[in-house]
C-alpha positions, 0 to 999 in steps of 0.5 A, spaced: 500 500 500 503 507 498 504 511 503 500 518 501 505 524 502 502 529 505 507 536 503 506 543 507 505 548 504 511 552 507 515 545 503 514 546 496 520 547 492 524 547 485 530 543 486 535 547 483 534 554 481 538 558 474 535 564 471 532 560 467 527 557 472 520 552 472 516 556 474 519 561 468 519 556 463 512 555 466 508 563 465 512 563 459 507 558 456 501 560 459 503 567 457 504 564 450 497 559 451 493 565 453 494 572 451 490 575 458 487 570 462 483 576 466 475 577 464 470 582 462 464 583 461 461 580 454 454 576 451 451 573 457 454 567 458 449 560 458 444 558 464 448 551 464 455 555 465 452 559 470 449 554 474 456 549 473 459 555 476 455 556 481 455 549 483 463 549 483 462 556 489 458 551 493 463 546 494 469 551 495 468 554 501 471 561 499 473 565 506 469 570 508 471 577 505 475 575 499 468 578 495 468 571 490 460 569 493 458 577 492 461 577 485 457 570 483 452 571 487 450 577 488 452 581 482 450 580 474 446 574 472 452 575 466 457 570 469 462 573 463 463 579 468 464 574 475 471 575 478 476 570 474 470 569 470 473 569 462 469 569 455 471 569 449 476 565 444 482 570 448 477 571 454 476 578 454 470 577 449 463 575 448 460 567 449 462 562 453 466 561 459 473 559 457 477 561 463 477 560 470 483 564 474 481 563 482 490 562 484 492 563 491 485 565 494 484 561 500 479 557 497 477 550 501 472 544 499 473 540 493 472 542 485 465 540 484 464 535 478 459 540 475 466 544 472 464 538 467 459 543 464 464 548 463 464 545 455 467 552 452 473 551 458 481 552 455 484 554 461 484 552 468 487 555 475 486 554 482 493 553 484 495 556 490 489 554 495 487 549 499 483 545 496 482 537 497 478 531 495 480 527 489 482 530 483 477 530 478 477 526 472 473 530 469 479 536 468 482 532 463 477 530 459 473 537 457 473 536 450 477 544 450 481 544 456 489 547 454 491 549 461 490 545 468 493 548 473 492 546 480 499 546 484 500 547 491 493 545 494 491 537 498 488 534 492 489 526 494 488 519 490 491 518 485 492 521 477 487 518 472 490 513 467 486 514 461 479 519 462 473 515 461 471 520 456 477 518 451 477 513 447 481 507 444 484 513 438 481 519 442 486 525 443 485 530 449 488 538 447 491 538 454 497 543 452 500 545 461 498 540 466 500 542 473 498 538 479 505 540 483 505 540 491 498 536 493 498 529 496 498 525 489 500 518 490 499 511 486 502 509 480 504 514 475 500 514 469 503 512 462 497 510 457 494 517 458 501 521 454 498 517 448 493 522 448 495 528 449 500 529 442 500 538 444 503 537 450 508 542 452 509 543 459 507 536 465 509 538 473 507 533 478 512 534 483 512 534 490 507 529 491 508 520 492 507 517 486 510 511 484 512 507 478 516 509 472 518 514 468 514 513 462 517 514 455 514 520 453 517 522 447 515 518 442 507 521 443 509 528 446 514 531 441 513 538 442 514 536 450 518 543 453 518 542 461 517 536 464 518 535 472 516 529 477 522 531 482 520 529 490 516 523 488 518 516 488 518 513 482 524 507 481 526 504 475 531 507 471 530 514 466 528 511 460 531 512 453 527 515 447 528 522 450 531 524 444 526 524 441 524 530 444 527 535 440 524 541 444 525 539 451 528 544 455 528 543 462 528 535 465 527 535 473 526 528 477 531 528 482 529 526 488 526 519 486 529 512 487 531 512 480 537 507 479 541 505 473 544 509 468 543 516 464 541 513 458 545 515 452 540 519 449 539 523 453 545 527 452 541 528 444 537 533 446 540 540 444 535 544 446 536 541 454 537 548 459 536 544 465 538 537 467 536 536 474 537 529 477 539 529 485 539 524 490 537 518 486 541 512 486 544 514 479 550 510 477 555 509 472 562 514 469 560 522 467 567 522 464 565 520 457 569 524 452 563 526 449 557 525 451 555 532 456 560 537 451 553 535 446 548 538 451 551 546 447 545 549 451 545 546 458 545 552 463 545 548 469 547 541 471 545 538 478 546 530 479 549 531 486 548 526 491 548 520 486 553 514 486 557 516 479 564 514 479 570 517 475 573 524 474 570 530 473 570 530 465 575 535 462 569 536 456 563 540 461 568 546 460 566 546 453 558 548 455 558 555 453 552 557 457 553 553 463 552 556 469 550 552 475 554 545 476 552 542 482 555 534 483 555 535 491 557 527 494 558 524 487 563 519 489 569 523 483 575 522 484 582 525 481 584 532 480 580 538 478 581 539 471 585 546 467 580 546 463 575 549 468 579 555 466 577 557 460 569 555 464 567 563 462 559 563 463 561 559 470 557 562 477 556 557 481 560 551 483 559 546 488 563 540 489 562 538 496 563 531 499 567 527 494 574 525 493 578 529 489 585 531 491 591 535 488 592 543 488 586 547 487 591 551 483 591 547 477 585 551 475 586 558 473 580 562 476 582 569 473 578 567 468 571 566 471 569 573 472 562 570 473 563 566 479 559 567 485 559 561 488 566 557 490 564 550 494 569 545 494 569 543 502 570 535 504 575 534 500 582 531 500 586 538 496 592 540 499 597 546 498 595 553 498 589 556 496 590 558 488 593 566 488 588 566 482 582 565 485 582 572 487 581 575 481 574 573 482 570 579 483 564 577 482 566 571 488 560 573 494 561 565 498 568 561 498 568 555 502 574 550 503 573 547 509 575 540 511 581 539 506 588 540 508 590 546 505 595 551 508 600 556 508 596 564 509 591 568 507 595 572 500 593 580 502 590 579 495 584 576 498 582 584 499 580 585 491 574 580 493 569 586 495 563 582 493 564 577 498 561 575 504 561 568 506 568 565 507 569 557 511 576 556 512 574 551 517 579 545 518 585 546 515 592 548 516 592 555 515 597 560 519 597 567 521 592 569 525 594 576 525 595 577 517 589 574 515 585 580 519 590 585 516 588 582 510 581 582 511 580 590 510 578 591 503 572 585 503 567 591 507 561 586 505 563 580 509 558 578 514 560 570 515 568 567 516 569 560 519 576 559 520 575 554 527 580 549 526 587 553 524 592 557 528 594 553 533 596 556 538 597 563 536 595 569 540 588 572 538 590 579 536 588 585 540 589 590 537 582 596 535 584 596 527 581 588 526 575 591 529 575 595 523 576 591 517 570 585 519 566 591 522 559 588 518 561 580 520 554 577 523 558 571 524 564 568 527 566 562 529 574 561 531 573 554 535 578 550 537 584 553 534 588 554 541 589 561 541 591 564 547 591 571 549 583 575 552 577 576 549 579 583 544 576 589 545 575 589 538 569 584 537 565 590 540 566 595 534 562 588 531 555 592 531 552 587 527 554 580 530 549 575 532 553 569 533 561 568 536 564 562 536 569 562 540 570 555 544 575 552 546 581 556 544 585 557 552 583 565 553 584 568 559 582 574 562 574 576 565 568 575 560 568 584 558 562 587 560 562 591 555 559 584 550 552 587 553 553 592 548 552 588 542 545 589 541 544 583 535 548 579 539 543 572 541 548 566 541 554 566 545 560 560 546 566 561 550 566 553 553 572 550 554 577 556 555 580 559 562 576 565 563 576 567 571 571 572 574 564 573 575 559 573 569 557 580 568 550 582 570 551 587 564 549 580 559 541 582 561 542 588 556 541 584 550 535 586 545 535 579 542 535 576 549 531 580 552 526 582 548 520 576 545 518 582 540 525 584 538 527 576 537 520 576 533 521 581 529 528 580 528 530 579 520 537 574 520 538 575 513 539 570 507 547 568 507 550 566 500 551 559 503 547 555 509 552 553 514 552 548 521 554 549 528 555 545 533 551 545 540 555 546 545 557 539 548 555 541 555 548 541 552 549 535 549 549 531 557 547 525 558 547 522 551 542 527 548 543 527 540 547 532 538 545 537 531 547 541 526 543 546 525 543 552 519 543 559 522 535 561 521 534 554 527 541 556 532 537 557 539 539 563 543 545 561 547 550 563 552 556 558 554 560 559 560 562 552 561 568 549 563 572 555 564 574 558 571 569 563 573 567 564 580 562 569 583 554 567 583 550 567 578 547 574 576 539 574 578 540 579 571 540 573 567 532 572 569 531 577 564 533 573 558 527 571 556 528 569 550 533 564 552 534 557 550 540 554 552 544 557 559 549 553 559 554 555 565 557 547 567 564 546 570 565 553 574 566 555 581 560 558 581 558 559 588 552 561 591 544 560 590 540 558 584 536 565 583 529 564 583 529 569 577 531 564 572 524 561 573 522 567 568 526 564 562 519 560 559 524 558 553 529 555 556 530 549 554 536 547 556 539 550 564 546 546 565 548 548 572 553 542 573 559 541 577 559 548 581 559 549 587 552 552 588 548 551 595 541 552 597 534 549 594 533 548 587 527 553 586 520 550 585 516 555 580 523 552 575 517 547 574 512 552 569 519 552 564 514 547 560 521 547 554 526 544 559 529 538 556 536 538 560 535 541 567 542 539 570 545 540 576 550 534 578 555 535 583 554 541 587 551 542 594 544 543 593 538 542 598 532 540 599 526 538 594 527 537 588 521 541 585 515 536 582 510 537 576 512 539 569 518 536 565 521 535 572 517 528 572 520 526 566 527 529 569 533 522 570 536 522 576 543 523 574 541 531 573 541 531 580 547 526 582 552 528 588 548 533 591 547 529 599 543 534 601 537 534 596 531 529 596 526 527 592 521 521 589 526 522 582 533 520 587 528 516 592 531 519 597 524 521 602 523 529 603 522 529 612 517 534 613 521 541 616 521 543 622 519 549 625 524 554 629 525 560 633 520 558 638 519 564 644 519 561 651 511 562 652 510 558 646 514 552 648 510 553 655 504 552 651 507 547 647 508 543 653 502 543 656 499 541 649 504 535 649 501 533 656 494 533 654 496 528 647 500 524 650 495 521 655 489 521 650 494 516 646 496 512 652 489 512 653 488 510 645 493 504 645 490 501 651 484 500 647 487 499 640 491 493 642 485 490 644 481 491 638 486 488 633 487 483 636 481 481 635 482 483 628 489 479 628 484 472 630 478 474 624 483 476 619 487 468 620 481 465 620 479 469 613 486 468 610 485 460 605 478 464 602 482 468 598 485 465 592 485 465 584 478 464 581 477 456 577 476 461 570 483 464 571 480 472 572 485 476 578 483 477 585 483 482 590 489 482 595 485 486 601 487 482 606 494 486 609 494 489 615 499 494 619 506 493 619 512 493 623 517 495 617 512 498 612 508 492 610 507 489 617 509 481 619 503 478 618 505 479 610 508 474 611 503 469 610 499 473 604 499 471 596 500 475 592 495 474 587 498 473 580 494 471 573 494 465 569 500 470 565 505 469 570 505 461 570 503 456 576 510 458 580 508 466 579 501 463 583 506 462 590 509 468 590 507 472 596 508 479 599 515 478 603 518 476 597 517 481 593 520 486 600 525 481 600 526 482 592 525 490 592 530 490 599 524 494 601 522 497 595 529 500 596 533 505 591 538 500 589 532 497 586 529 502 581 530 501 573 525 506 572 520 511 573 513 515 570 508 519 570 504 514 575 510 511 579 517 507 580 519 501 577 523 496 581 526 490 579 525 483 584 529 478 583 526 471 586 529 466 589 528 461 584 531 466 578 525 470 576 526 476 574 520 481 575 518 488 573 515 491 579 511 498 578 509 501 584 503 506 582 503 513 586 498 512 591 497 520 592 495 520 584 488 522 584 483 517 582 489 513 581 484 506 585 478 506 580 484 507 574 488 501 577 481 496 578 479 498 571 487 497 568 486 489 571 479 487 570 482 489 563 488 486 563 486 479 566 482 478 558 485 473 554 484 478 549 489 483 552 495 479 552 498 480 546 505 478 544 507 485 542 504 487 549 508 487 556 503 482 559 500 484 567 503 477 571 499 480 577 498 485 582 496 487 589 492 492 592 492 494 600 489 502 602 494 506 598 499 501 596 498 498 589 503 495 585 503 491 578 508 485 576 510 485 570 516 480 566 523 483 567 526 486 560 533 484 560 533 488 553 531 494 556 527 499 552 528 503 545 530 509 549 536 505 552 538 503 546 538 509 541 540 514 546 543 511 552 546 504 551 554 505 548 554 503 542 546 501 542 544 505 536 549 503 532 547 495 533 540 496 532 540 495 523 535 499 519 533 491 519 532 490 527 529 497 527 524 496 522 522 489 525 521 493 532 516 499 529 513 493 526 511 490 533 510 496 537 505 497 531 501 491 532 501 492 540 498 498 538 493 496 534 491 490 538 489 495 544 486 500 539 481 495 536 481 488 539 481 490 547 473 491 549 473 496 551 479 499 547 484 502 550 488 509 549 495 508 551 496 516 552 503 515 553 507 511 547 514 513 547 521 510 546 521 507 552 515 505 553 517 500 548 522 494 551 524 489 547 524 482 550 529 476 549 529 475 543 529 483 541 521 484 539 517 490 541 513 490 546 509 495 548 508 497 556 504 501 560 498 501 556 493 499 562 496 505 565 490 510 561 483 509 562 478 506 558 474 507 552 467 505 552 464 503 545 459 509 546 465 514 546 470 517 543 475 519 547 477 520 555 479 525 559 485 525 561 491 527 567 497 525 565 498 526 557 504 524 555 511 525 555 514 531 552 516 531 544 511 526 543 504 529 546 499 531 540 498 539 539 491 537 540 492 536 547 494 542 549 487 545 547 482 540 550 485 535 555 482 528 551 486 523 549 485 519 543 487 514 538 489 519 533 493 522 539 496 515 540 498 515 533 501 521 533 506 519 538 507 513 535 510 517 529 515 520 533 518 514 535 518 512 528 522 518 527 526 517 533 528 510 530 529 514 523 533 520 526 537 517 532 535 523 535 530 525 540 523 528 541 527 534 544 533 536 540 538 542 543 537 547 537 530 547 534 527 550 527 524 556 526 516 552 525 517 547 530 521 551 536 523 545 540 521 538 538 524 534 532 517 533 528 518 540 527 526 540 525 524 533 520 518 538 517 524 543 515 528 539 513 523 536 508 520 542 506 528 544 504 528 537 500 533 534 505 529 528 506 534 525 507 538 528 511 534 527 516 536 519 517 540 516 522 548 516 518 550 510 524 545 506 519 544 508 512 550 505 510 550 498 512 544 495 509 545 498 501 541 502 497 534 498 499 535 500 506 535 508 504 529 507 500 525 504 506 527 509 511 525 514 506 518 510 505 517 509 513 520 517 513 513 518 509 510 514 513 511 518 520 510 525 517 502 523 516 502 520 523 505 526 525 500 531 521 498 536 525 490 535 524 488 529 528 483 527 523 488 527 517 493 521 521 492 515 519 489 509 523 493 504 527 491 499 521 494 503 516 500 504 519 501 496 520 499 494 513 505 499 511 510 497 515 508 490 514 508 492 506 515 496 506 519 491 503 515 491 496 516 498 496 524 498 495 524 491 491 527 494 484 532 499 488 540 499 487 543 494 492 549 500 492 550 503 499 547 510 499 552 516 501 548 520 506 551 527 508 551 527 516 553 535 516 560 533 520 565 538 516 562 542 512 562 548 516 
């Protein structure tokens, strides 16, 4: 079954971009097709049209004040003068409708049927809205139809083969078709192009179909655009292209398409733009001749495919080429001396491959037009090429991740254009002398130079304030460079971020970086910076301000670029990221640095701040109850100080924090409950003897009053007289009453027992402790179920104490929102996974009771499901027995086992989604009554022996009855996984299960977690919303876990990316647009088909290390 893809709005893209654009190409040819598209008034139009238009307005759903419905409602009964509304041979004239234009007006509902009646039509546009439903058949077969153009909206289904209203010879007069950017899925159709001999222009981009590209030529000759990029068709690029003698652009990247280019296809000399990236394409590009034919070509983009051999010599005999992007495509050798003679040239990306030898075998004083020079992640040696700054035109310059050394030529100032310069990871030398140089490049807003210099001393002096006044970047990480931080970084009025980690700088933190009003990111870890943190930092705009964060406009950069987080916010094995600067959350980082003092209650003001990262200090002092005013702050790294006093219970309203790390101080008292905190593990808090609280099992004594005066302590006294002969009295009376009760309980004991039909009974029988539990437990069984075998049934209480040691810290393997988990060993060698439910819960008996009448169904028991093995209930105490998981969960092994993410394979991670699906479907739909688990995670899901999932916990939800839909809730999830719809009514749902099923999968998919440490700009905080912005880029995937997608071939990509779809729909934003939990079993159950005709070749994927 396909996987229909649903892509945002925010998400539609050209792959590449050239003066010579689709889009372009596209409204020349309406343009051509249709010399003015606007109506007019003319002969009226007939009462058939008119009805079909108005038939079509009900079902689209206008948004109110757009003034469509007063138009074709309430105005002339000539729909010729209607709005969009054309008639006439050129659609300004007199009689029948022959245009429609309704583009980018809000529009909702379908496209009515009734558009059928519209026999006169020639041009169609509804493109830009948000229209739904299945694609209409019915457009394709009005009899005069030249232009369809229904891009950008939500039709589903799929593209009809062949209309119904064509015949066997039939010919349809269909000259444009553009269905672009909806949720299209299903075999791409191949008959129908027998048909449509006019055809000048076909995008189907941005949607999901599947199939092979057809022979189009043979029966399209006049084909100009042709553009099924973002899709999923496989198979090879089929031959007969050279036959489309008027084809200019060819755009099918991002496929699965495999094989090699076809021979012909280097025959079509009309041919501007060839578009074929992250494919799976193969074979050499250094034939002699082959590309040197395509005279017309403008630009050129095969990157990210796995050709081999060298750059051919014979592309710089293209005349017009100007774009040449062949990122990550496994060439080899040395850059051609031809490229010299590449006039035409603006942008050259030849990033991620395996050349080698001197970029100075390449004259660039020739290539006056080049904007673009991109060769990072490479092997090139040398020095950088003296030619290369008779380049004028150059804005963005990237060599990083090579072995180039020697200086920076003072000749690098006649580049007054550029703005982008990454030196990153190399050996340059001379710190001094490139900031010298520096001064005649005055537009320069970007330079990475991280991993160079070492050791040299950072200049002080005020002129290198004055040659890189307009940075709005710099990043010098890890070059070792010694000396302070310069005065002459605050001449830098337009800086946002400052990287300066790990170098060994000295001296205080200046005050005077306070002044820096764009500044919003701030690393200065792993140096040795003393002295106190200066208040002067809360003086920020970016960091002080929502509005003037909100309303702050980074700019475009020439090139994208990554930053790494820092590593402190990576504690405790959370995923690291690389992130491009429109995502960099606002940070300041202090850690590991030598800075002493108290943490200034200034930084409260920073209310845009999302990373506070001061770990590894000799910070002293209090946590300042004024942090808990910083509502964005997603990570507060406190760790390995000297701080003192309670941690501040309102830190709890921070609803972002994901880390909360204060390890290794002296800090006192609770640790504050509610919020993320219940979610926080104890190694947040570790090394800290005087803190207490339920996530450290360490109990919290309630405090003790002081400062009594003597006539209280008087008074006191005479109470405490009082008490203690009224409880003497008590006792007296209380003794003697249980010993009666002792005498009737033993009398009751041999009545309680399991049921002949296997159902669970109630364990009421234990009474009043010496210990926590009493001695009398001694004797009571503790009552299991037919799941935990006969020797489960004579388990008795003391065992599980004796297992637990008490119920003990040294036992605890987990914990939740409903309690502790211990693990007791018996005895015997069993092994059990004792969940000790929070008696203080509200509601928390009648949850339990309805937990175990449900689970004690043989209906419940699943293999893909943790089964309950037994259970107790006495007053407060209520404990569940569940079989111990020696295998742990799926969040131990993708984020905190060493090594675990590596060991799980695409294979044993699809095998695991595959069961936790079907865990998941059985109690969704075969429970009575259903069961919503209201918290599917990671580490709900453990795997057993043989390492298949099972889900946990999902007894832990209320139930649903069959006459309703959903139940309300207290406890709805965990962060990063909880469905948007839940902040806004407090109801659980299936569909809100399925949604948090779609995170792990993107956690399976990723490696990453739900909370990533730098977020996007769409979804601030949660990886749904970073795998959203990486689609929307076309960057699917690079969203994938690299520790993976190279071990299994090309097959395993195809499927990642297939199972990718797949969890952006679970993850949809409108509850109703997610998939059912069937839908999701029977696709993963199907993925394999879906990769059958994929190469087997390794699939190079990009990770982001090096490319800074």
């Amino acid at each position: 079954m396909a996987v229909r893809h649903r892509p945002m709005q925010l998400s539609r893209r050209v792959i590449a971009s050239s003066e010579v654009t689709l889009t372009t190409l596209l409204l020349l040819i309406l343009v051509l097709l249709s010399p003015c598209l606007s109506g007019r008034a003319g002969a009226a139009c007939t009462g058939e049209e008119r009805e079909a238009l108005l038939s079509l307005l009900a079902d689209l759903s206008p948004r109110p004040g757009d003034g469509l419905n007063a138009s074709w409602r309430g105005g002339s009964p000539d729909c010729c003068t209607w709005d969009g509304v054309g008639c006439g041979a050129d659609g300004n004239g007199d009689g029948a409708v022959t245009r429609l234009r309704l583009p980018r007006r809000g529009l909702g509902g379908t496209i009515s049927p009734a558009v059928a009646n519209l026999s006169a039509l020639t041009h169609l546009n509804l493109s830009g809205n948000s229209l739904g439903g299945a694609f209409p058949a019915v457009l394709l077969s009005l009899p005069n139809v030249a232009v369809v153009d229904v891009s950008y909206n939500l039709l589903s289904g799929s593209l009809p083969d062949l209309p119904p209203a064509v015949g066997a010879g039939g010919a349809l007069p269909l000259q444009a078709l553009d269905v672009s950017s909806n949720y299209l899925a299903g075999q791409f159709p191949s008959a129908i192009w027998a048909h449509t001999p006019s055809l000048v222009s076909l995008n189907a981009s941005n949607n999901s179909f599947q199939g092979v590209i057809p022979s189009f030529c043979t029966t399209t000759p006049d084909l100009a655009v042709l553009d099924l990029s973002v899709n999923q068709l496989g198979g090879g690029i089929p031959s007969g292209f050279g036959n489309c003698s008027r084809l200019r652009v060819l755009s099918v990247g991002r496929n699965n398409l495999t094989g090699e280019l076809p021979d012909d296809i280097f025959d079509v000399k009309p041919l501007q733009q060839l578009l074929i990236p992250w494919n799976k394409i193969q074979g050499r590009l250094d034939h002699p001749e082959r590309i040197a034919k395509l005279s017309n070509l403008v630009s050129l983009d095969l990157s990210y495919n796995d050709f081999t051999g060298e750059l051919p010599e014979s592309i710089s005999q293209l005349p017009k080429l100007e774009e040449l992007r062949l990122a990550h495509t496994n060439l080899t050798g040395t850059l051609p001396p031809a490229l010299s003679n590449w006039t035409a040239l603006r942008y050259l990306d030849l990033r991620a491959n395996r050349f080698v030898g001197d970029l100075d075998a390449v004259d660039f004083s020739g290539l006056g037009n080049l904007t673009i020079f991109d060769v990072a992640s490479n092997s090139f040696t040398g020095t950088m090429p003296q030619s290369i700054y008779s380049s004028a035109s150059l804005k963005a310059l990237r060599v990083a991740t090579n072995q180039i050394g020697g200086q920076v030529a003072p000749e690098i100032g006649n580049l007054r254009q550029l703005q982008f310069l990454s030196l990153t990871t190399n050996s340059f030398t001379n710190i001094s002398g490139m900031f010298w140089n520096l001064q005649g490049c005055e537009n320069l807003t970007a330079l990475l130079v991280s991993y160079n210099f070492y050791g040299e001393a950072l200049p002080d002096a005020g002129w290198v304030g004055d040659h890189v006044r307009g940075l709005r970047l710099l990043v010098m990480k890890n070059c070792k460079l010694t000396g302070q931080i310069p005065t002459w970084l605050s001449k830098l009025q337009d800086l946002n971020i400052l990287d300066l980690a790990d170098n060994r700088l000295t001296g205080p933190i200046p005050r005077w970086i306070g002044s820096l009003k764009k500044l919003y990111y701030l690393d200065l870890s792993g140096n040795q910076l003393s002295g106190g943190i200066p208040p002067s930092l809360a003086e920020l705009p970016l960091l002080t301000s929502e509005q003037a964060r909100a309303n702050f406009d980074i700019g475009p950069m020439p090139l994208s670029f990554t930053l790494k987080p820092p590593n402190n916010a990576t504690a405790n094995g959370l995923a690291r990221g690389y992130y491009q600067m429109s995502g960099v959350a606002t940070t300041l980082n202090f850690s590991n640095n030598y800075l002493n003092g108290t943490i200034p209650p200034e930084m409260g003001r920073l209310v845009t701040l999302q990373v506070f990262d001061v770990g590894s200090n000799n910070l002293s002092g209090g946590i300042p109850p004024e942090l808990c005013n910083l509502t964005k702050l997603q990570f507060l790294i406190l760790r390995r100080n000297r701080l003192t006093g309670p941690i501040p219970a309102a830190l709890n309203r921070l609803n972002f924090l994901a880390v909360f790390s204060v390890a290794y101080n002296d800090l006192e008292g609770p640790i504050p409950t509610g919020g993320q905190f219940d979610a926080f593990p104890p190694v947040f808090f570790r090394e800290n003897p005087k803190l207490c609280g339920k996530v450290i099992a360490v109990p919290c004594t309630k405090p003790h009053a002081g400062g009594e005066s003597a006539s209280s302590k008087l008074v006191s006294k005479r109470i405490l007289v009082a008490i203690v002969l009224g409880v003497c009295s008590g006792v007296i009376v209380i003794v003697v009453l249980a010993g009666c009760m002792v005498i009737a309980i033993r009398r009751a004991k041999s009545k309680v027992s399991v049921g002949d039909d296997g159902k669970f009974a109630e364990a009421s029988m234990f009474d009043s402790t010496t210990d926590l539990y009493g001695d009398d437990s001694k004797d009571t069984v503790l009552i299991m179920s037919e799941a935990g075998g006969d020797a489960a049934k004579h388990v008795k209480f003391p065992d599980i104490l004796k297992a637990t040691n008490n119920f003990g810290p040294a036992s605890i393997i987990g914990s939740g929102g409903y309690g502790l988990v211990y693990l007791a060993e018996l005895e015997d060698g069993t092994r059990l996974a004792v969940k000790k439910l929070n008696g203080d819960m509200c509601l928390m008996e009648r949850e339990f009771r309805a937990e175990v009448e449900t689970l004690s169904s043989a209906s419940a028991r699943h293999e893909n499901l943790v089964p309950l093995q037994g259970f107790c209930i006495r007053g407060r105490l209520r404990l569940l027995l569940y079989p111990y998981m020696a295998n742990g969960s799926l969040h131990d092994w993708l984020h905190d086992r060493p090594g675990g993410a590596e060991a799980l394979r695409w294979r044993d991670r699809l095998r695991i989604a595959r069961g936790a699906s079907r865990g998941v479907l059985h109690i969704h739909e075969h429970c009575t009554p259903r069961i919503v688990h209201r918290d599917i995670k990671s580490g709900n899901i453990l795997l057993d022996e043989s390492g298949e999932a099972r889900v946990a916990d999902f007894g832990l939800a209320r139930l649903i009855l069959p006459d309703r839909t959903h139940v309300t809730t207290e406890l709805v999830g965990t962060p990063g996984y909880i469905p948007p719809e839940y902040g806004q009514e407090w109801a659980a749902t299936r569909r809100g299960d399925v949604y948090s099923f779609g995170v792990v999968l993107l956690e399976l998919l990723t490696g990453r977690r739900p909370v990533e440490v730098v977020p996007t700009q769409r979804h601030q905080w949660e990886l749904v919303g970073w795998v959203a912005q990486m689609r929307s880029q076309g960057r699917h995937a690079e969203v994938l876990d690299h520790r993976i997608t190279g071990g299994g071939g090309g097959g395993d990509e195809a499927q990642m990316l297939y199972v990718l779809d797949l969890a952006c729909l679970c993850v949809d934003a409108a509850p109703f647009s997610r998939p059912a939990i069937q839908e999701v079993v029977s696709w993963l159950e199907n993925v394999d088909t879906i990769a059958a005709s994929t190469s087997s070749e390794d699939v190079k994927i990009t990770d982001g290390h090096g490319q800074i």
